[in-house]
C-alpha positions in Angstrom: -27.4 -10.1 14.5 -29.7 -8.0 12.2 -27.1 -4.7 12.7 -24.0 -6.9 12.6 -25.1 -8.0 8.5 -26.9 -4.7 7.3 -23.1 -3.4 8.9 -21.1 -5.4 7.1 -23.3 -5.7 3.6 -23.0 -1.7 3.7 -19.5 -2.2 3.7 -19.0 -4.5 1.4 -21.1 -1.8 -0.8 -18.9 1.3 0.2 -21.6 2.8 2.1 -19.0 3.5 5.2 -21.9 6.2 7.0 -24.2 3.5 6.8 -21.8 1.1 8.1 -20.4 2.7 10.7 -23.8 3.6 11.8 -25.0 -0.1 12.1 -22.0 -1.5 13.6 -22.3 0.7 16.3 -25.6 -0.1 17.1 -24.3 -4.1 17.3 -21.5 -2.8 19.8 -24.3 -1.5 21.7 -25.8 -5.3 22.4 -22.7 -7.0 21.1 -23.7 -10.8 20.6 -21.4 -13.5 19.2 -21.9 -16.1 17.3 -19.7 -17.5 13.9 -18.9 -14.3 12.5 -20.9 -12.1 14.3 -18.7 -10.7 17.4 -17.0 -7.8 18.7 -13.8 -8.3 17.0 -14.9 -8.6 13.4 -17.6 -5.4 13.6 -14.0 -3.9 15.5 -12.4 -4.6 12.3 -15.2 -3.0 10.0 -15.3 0.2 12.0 -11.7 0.7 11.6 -12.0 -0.1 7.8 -14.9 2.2 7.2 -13.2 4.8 9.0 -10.1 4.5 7.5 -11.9 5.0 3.9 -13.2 7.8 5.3 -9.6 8.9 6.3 -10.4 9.4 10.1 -7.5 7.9 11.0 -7.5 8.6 14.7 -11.0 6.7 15.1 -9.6 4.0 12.7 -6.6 3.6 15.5 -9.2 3.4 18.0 -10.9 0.4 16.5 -7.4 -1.3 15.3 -5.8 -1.1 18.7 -9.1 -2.6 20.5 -8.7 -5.6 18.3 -4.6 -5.7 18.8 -1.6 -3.8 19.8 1.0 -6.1 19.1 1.6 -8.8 16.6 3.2 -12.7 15.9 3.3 -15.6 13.8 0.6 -17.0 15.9 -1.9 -14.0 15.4 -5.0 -14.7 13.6 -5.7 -13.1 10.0 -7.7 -10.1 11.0 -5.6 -9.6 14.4 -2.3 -9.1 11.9 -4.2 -6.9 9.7 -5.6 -4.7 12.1 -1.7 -4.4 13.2 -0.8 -3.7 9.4 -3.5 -1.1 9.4 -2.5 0.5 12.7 0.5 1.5 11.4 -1.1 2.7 8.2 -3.2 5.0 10.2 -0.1 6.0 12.4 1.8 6.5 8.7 -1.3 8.9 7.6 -0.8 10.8 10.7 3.1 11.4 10.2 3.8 9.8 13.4 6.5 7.7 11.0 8.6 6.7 13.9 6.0 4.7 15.6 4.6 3.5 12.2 8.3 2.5 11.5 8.5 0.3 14.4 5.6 -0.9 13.6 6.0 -2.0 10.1 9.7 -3.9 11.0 8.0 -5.8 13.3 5.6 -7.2 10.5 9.1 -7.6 8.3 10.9 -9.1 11.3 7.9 -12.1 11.7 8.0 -12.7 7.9 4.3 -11.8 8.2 2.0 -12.2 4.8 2.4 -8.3 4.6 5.9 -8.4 4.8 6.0 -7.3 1.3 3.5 -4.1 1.8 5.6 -3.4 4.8 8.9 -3.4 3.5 7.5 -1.1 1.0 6.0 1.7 3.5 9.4 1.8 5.2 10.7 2.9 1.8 8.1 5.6 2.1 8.6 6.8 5.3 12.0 7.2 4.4 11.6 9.1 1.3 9.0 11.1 3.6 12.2 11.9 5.7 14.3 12.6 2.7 16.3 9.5 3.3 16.6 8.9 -0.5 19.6 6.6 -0.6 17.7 4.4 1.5 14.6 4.7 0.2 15.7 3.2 -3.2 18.1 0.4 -1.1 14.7 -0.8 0.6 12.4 -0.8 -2.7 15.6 -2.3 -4.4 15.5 -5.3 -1.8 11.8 -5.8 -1.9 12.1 -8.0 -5.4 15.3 -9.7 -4.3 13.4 -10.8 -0.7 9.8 -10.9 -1.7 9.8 -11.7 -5.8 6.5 -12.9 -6.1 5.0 -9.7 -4.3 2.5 -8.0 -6.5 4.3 -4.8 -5.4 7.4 -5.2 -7.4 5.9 -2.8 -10.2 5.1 -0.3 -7.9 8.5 -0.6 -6.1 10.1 -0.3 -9.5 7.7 2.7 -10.6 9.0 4.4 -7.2 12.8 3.8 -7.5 12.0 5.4 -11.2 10.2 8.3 -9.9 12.8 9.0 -7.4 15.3 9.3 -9.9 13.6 11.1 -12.2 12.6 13.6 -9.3 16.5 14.5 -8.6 17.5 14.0 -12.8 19.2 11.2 -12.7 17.8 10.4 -15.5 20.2 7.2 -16.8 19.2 5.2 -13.4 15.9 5.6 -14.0 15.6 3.3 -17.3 16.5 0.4 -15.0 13.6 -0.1 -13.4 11.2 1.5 -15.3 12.2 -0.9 -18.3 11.6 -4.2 -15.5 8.0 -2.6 -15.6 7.6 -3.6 -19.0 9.5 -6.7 -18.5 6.8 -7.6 -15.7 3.6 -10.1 -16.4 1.9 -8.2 -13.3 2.5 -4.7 -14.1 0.1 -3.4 -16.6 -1.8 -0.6 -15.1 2.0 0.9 -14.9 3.3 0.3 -18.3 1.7 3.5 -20.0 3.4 5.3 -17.3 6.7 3.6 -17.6 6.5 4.5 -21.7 5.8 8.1 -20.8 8.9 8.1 -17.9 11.1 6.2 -20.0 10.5 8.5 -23.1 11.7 11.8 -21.3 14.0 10.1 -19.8 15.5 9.3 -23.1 15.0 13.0 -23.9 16.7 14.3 -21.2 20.0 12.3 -22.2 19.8 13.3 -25.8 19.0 10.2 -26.8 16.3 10.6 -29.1 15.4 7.8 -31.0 15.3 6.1 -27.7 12.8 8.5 -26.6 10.6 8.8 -29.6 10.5 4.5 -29.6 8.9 4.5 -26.4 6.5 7.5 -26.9 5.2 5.8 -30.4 5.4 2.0 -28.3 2.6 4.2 -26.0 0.6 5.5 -28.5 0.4 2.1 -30.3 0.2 0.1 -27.3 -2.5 2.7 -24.8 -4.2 4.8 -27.8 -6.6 5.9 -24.7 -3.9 7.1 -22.3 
């Protein structure tokens, strides 16, 4: 069991080399017992690899635990499924990370959420813009509790912004300041909001929210 823990405590600690390195040697003499088996040191090798970005060996370790998903899989068998399709994502492959993700969406899954939001991506990624903002649009209306409804709202912004359509952008980059859970984004959303402001002539608009920044995140 000794490799299984150093494996895992390495992990836990960031120290992926070291991890992958000790899990390994587990797999070697796999034993199980609790939380010491196959499956979970599986699970860490994927992870550390995946922080490492070698997706293709992350896969490897992801699809040994699972290849397909359900209501009735276990915790770490539909994350390992979440994470497949992240590595698949990574790798461009966005149709198979597509199919992936709407099966997660389609089961209601506890990523749902996340899920719903990497389809967004992968259709921005295509240049599908419309519906790229329709999907982040519906994630608050399905999921409104999701702790990605700033970042959904920071992305619809962003989008906007990118192509200068600047008066649909204060929508949702004013819910950002609106939101209890989104305050790593609000310095952002005062900058974004201020040129957007600026770019429709509206300038005491634009100067409220640059001084509202500078009061508010003196540091940023």
């Amino acid at each position: 069991y000794t490799y299984f823990w150093k494996g895992e405590l390495a992990y836990r600690n960031s120290q992926y080399d070291s991890a992958i390195y000790y899990m390994e040697n587990y797999m070697r003499s796999a034993v199980s017992y609790g939380e010491v088996n196959p499956a979970n040191a599986r699970y860490v090798l994927g992870y550390s690899n995946l922080k490492q970005e070698n997706y293709n060996k992350a896969l490897g370790y992801f699809e040994q635990i699972t290849k397909s998903v359900s209501s009735s899989s276990d915790n770490v068998q539909q994350d390992a499924f979440v994470r497949s399709a992240d590595c698949y994502f990574m790798d461009k492959k966005f149709g198979k990370a597509s199919q992936m993700y709407q099966a997660v969406i389609d089961q209601n899954l506890s990523a749902a959420d996340y899920a719903l939001y990497q389809q967004a991506i992968i259709a921005g990624a295509t240049n599908k813009y419309a519906e790229k903002i329709s999907l982040l649009q519906s994630l608050s209306q399905r999921y409104p509790s999701s702790a990605l409804v700033p970042d959904a709202n920071m992305e619809i912004g962003n989008t906007y912004m990118a192509s200068e359509d600047f008066q649909k952008a204060i929508t949702p980059l004013s819910n950002i300041l609106k939101a209890k859970n989104a305050g790593a984004y609000k310095p952002q959303a005062y900058l974004k909001l201020g040129v957007s402001y600026f770019n429709l002539n509206n300038n005491s608009e634009a100067l409220n929210n640059f001084k509202q920044l500078i009061s508010s995140y003196p540091n940023s």
